[in-house]
N, C-alpha and C positions, 0 to 999 in steps of 0.2 A: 965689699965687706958686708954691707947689704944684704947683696944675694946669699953670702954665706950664712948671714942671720937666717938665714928664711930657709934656707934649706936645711940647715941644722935644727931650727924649729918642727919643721917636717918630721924630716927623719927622728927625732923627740919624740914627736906624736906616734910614729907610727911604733918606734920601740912600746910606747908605754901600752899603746892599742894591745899589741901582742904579749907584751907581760899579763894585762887582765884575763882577756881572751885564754891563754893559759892555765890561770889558777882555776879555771869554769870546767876544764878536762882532768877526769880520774887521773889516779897514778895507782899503778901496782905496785904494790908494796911485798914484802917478805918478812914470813915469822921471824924473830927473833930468839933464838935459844939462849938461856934456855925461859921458857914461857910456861912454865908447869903448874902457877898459882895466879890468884888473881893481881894479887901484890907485884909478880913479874911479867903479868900480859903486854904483850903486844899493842902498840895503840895504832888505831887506824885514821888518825890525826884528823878526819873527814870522811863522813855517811858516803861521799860518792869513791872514794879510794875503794881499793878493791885488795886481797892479802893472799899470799898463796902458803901454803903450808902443810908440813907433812910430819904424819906421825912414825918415829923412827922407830917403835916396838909396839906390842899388843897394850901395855901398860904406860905408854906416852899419854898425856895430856896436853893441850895446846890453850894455851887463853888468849883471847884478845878484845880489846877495851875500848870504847866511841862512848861519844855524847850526844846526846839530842838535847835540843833549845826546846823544843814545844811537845805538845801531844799530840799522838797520832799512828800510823799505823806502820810498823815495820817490817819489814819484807827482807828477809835472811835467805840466800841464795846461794849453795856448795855444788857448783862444777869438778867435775874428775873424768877424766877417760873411763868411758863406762868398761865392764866386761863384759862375763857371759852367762851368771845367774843372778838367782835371785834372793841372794844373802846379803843381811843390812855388814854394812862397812863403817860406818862413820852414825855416832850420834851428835847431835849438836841441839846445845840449849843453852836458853836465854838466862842470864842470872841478872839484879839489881846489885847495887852498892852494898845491901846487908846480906850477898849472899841469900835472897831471895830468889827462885824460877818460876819463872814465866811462862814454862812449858819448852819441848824441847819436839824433834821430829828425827828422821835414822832418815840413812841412806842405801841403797842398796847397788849393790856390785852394778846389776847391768840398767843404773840411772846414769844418763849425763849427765843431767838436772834437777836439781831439787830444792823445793823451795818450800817456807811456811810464814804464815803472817801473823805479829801479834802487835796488841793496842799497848802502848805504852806511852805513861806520861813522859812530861823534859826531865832527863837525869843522865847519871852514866850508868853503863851498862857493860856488861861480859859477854864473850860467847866463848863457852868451852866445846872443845871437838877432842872427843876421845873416841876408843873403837869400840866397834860393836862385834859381833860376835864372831866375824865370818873376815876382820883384815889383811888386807894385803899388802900395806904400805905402798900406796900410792899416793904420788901429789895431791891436793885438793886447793882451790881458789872458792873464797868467800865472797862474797858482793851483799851491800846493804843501798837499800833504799826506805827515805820514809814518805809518805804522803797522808801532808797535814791540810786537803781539800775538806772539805765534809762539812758535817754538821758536829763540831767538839765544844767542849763547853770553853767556856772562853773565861780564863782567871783575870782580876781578882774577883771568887765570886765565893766569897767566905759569908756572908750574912745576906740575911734578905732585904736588904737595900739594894746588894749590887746582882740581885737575882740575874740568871739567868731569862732572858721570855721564851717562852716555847708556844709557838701558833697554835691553837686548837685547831682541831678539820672536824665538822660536826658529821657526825655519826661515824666517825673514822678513827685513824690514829694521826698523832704529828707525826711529823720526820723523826727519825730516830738519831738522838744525840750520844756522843760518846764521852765518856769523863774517868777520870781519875781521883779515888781519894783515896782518905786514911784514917787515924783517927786522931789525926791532928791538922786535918783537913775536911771540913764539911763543903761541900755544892748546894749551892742552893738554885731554884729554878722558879718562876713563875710563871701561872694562866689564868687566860680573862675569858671567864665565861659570858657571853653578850645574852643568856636566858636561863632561867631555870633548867636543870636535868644535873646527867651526870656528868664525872670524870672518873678515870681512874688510871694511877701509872701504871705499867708494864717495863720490867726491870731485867736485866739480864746481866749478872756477873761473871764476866770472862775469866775471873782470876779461877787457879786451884786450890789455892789456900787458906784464900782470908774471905770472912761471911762482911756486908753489908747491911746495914740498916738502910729503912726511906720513912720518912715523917711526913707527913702532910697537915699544911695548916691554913686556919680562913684567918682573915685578918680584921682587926677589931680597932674601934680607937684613931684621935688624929696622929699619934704616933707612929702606928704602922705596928703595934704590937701583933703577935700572933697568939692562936690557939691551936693546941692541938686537934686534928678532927677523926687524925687516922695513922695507925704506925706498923709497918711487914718489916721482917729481918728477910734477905736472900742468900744463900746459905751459896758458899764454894762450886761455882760450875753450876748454878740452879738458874733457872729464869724463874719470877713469881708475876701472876696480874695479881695486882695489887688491890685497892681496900676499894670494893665500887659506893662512891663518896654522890648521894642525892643533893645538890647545893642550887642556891639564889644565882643571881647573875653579881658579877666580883671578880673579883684576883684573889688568886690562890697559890697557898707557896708550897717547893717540896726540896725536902734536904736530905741531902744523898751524904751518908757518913762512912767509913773504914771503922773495921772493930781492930783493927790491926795499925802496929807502928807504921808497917811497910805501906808503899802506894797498891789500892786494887784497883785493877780496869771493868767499867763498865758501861753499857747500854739501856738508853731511857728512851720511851716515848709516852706520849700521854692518849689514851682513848674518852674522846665523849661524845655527847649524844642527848637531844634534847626528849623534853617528856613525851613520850608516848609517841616517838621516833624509832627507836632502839632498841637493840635487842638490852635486858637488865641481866649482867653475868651476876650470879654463877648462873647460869642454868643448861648445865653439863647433865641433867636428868629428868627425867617426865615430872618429877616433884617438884622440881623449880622453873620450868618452862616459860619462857617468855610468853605474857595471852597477847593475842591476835583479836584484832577485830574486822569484821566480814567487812571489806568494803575499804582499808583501812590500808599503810604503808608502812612496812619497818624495814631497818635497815640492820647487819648482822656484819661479825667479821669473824675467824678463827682468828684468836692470837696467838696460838700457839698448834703446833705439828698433831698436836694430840688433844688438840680441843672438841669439845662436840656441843653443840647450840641445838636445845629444844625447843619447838614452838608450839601453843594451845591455841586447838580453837573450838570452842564449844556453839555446835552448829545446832541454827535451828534448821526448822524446812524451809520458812520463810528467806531462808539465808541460800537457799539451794542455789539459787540459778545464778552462780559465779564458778570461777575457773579460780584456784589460788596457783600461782607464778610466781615460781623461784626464776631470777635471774641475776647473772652474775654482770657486777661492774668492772673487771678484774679491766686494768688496763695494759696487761703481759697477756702474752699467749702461755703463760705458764702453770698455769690455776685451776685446777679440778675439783669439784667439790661433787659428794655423792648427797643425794637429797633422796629420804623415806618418806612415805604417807602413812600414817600408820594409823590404823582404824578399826575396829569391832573385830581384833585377832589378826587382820587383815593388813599385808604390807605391799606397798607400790614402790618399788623403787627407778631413780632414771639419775642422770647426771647431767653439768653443769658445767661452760668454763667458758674460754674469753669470746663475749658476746651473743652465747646463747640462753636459751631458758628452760625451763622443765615444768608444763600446763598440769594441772589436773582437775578433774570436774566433780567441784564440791554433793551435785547432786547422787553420782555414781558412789560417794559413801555415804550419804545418808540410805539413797533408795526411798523405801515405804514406811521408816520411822518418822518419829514427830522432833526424835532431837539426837543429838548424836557428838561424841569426844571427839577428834582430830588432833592428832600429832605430826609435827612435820620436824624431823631428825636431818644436820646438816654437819658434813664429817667431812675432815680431806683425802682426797685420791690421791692428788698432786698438791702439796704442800702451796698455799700464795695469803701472804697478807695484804689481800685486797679484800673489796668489800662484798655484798650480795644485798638484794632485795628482794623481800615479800608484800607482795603486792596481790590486789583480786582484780578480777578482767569481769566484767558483768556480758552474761550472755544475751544474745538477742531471742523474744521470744519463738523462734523456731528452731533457734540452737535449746534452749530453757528444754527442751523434752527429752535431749538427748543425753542418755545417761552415762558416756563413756567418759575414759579421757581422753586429750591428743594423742597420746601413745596407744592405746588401744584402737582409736581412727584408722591411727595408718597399719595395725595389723588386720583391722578389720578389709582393708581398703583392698590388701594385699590378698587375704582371703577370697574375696569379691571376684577379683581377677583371677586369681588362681581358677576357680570353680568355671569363670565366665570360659576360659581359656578350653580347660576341659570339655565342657560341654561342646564349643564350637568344634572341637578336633573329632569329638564321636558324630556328631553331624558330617562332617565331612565325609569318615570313613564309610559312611550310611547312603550316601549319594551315590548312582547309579551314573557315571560319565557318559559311558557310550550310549544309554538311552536318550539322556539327555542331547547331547550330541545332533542325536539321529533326529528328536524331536525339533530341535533349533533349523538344522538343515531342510526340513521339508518345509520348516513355517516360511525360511527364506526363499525359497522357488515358490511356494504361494505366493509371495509377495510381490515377486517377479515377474510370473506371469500375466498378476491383473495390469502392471503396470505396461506389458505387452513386451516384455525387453527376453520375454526366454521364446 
């Protein structure tokens, strides 16, 4: 009786092992007709379930319903037997509980596969799939996945007690954080500046809809009261850098608010940079220029696809005998950056990217004056939010006379050779062989003979 306890305990365990084991694997599931409104969707009872479904006429709609517990990014995925052009078949988009979208993506005839990813808080959620221009009435299968890995803001964070902290990276950005509000939900976020300089956010709202606000405040008082120091609205689908804020060394707070009932998704990081480290945005133009000093280190970043970072430096002669060096920090191989010299009408241009530099030799634009403007213009080729530095190389005094840059060196170099090359080739055709020849030959039997061997 014994044994049979123990065996039947076994066998217990092993049943109950493979009930769990189980609920951890998808199930295909099947639309349900008729599913033509949100009220009569389809529910996919589980993100890993998977639905298939087909729309029976040009004017079919299909809905189907899931919940997410957190925030994060979801990933909608409409398999079909592909065919054989290239007309969209199937739209499908994202709706919220109020009848809000998300955005939406099409499929086309000769796709197996198609996918699109959007940031969404915890809520429930729609997907309607209706056709597009070109259907056929084919099956289609859905698949969702979310992935809540990242850097997301982490609720409760409605006041600035339960701040978020966001690391600074000095002369750089933080990670980039992902959140959700509304305007019955503020974010709040906190940084701790360890020195004097700047900060400032960089905001990017995913939504189409609905505009955000961001507030930025120091903090005052044993309370923890705040003050306002700095406030941007970011407008539907806009990224904004935000308000560049000169502060003490502190904590600093920022509230991310919705103008809208409904939830918007968005994107936060913070840039800073201590005094006279960094480049001071704006200076998208010669009139607001970061100044440079001869001798001296700054550190720059594009924040945006279509940013452009100018740099001053007003040179004396005494300032001649340095190189200024652009080089990139970029830790992708994916980052280009175009760098100008730009000087008395006069433009140099060369580029940038992971782990190279671009020299130029301060004395080749002053020349024979006593003082002289420089601008150094820094734009992207290849889009990367990493970083760059301007830096000077001091020359040695036998370099100090030489008036080129490195890029004109190695034209020069190439010149050198070129000319060297030619010349030795008309020499050649100029030489006389068989005199030559005939003259080597006799000097060898002279030499022969003293030695007595002819």
């Amino acid at each position: 009786m014994k044994k049979m306890r123990v065996v039947l305990s076994v066998l217990f365990a092993v049943l109950l092992a493979f009930g769990c084991i189980s609920t951890a694997f998808a199930t295909d599931l099947n639309e349900s007709e008729s599913n033509d409104t949100i009220e009569t969707a389809t529910a996919f009872e589980a993100i890993s379930n998977t639905m298939t479904g087909k729309l029976e006429s040009s004017s079919d709609v299909d809905f189907f319903s899931f919940t997410t517990e957190n925030i994060g990014i979801l990933t909608v995925t409409l398999t079909q037997s592909a065919g054989s052009n290239a007309d969209p078949v199937y739209k499908v988009e994202l709706l919220d509980e109020n009848n809000k979208s998300y955005g939406s993506f099409s499929v086309l005839d000769n796709s197996s596969s198609t996918k699109s990813d959007f940031v969404v808080p915890a809520g429930d959620y729609y997907l309607k799939v209706s056709a597009d221009s070109n259907w056929f009435g084919k099956n289609y299968k859905l698949a969702l996945s979310l992935s809540t890995s990242g850097n997301f803001e982490a609720e409760d964070n409605n006041d600035a007690g339960k701040a978020n902290a966001i690391t600074l990276v000095n002369n750089s950005y933080s990670k980039n954080y992902i959140g959700s509000t509304s305007s019955s939900d503020v974010d709040w976020y906190s940084v701790q500046m360890t020195q004097a300089g700047y900060f400032y956010p960089y905001v990017k709202n995913t939504d189409s809809t609905s505009d955000i606000t961001v507030k930025v405040y120091d903090t005052v008082g044993v309370n923890a009261e705040t003050l306002l120091i700095g406030e941007f609205d970011v407008g539907a689908g806009e990224t904004v850098l935000g308000s560049i804020i000169y502060v003490d060394l502190g904590k600093y707070y920022i509230s991310v608010s919705g103008k809208s009932a409904v939830n918007t998704a968005y994107e936060i990081k913070v840039g800073s940079c201590f005094e006279s480290q960094c480049e001071y945005e704006y200076n998208n133009n010669t009139a607001n220029a970061t100044k440079l000093t001869v001798g001296g280190v700054v550190y720059g970043n594009l924040a945006m696809e279509n940013d452009v970072d100018y740099y001053k430096i007003n040179l004396a002669s005494s300032e001649a005998k340095y190189n200024v060096v652009v080089s990139s920090l970029s830790e992708t191989k994916g980052g280009v950056w175009n760098v100008e010299v730009i000087c008395n009408g006069e433009t140099k241009t060369g580029e940038i990217s992971y782990g190279s530099n671009y020299s130029y030799s301060l004395k080749s634009l002053i020349g024979d004056e006593s003082s002289a403007v420089v601008y150094i213009k820094i734009t992207s080729k290849t889009y990367s939010d990493d970083d760059y530095k301007i830096s000077f190389e001091k020359l040695s005094s036998d370099d100090s006379s030489d008036d080129s840059s490195s890029g004109d060196i190695l034209s020069q170099m190439k010149s050198y050779l070129s000319t060297f090359w030619a010349q030795f080739q008309t020499l050649l055709g100029n030489l006389d062989f068989s005199t030559m020849l005939s003259k080597m030959f006799t000097s060898i039997v002279k030499v022969l003979v003293s030695l007595g061997l002819q």
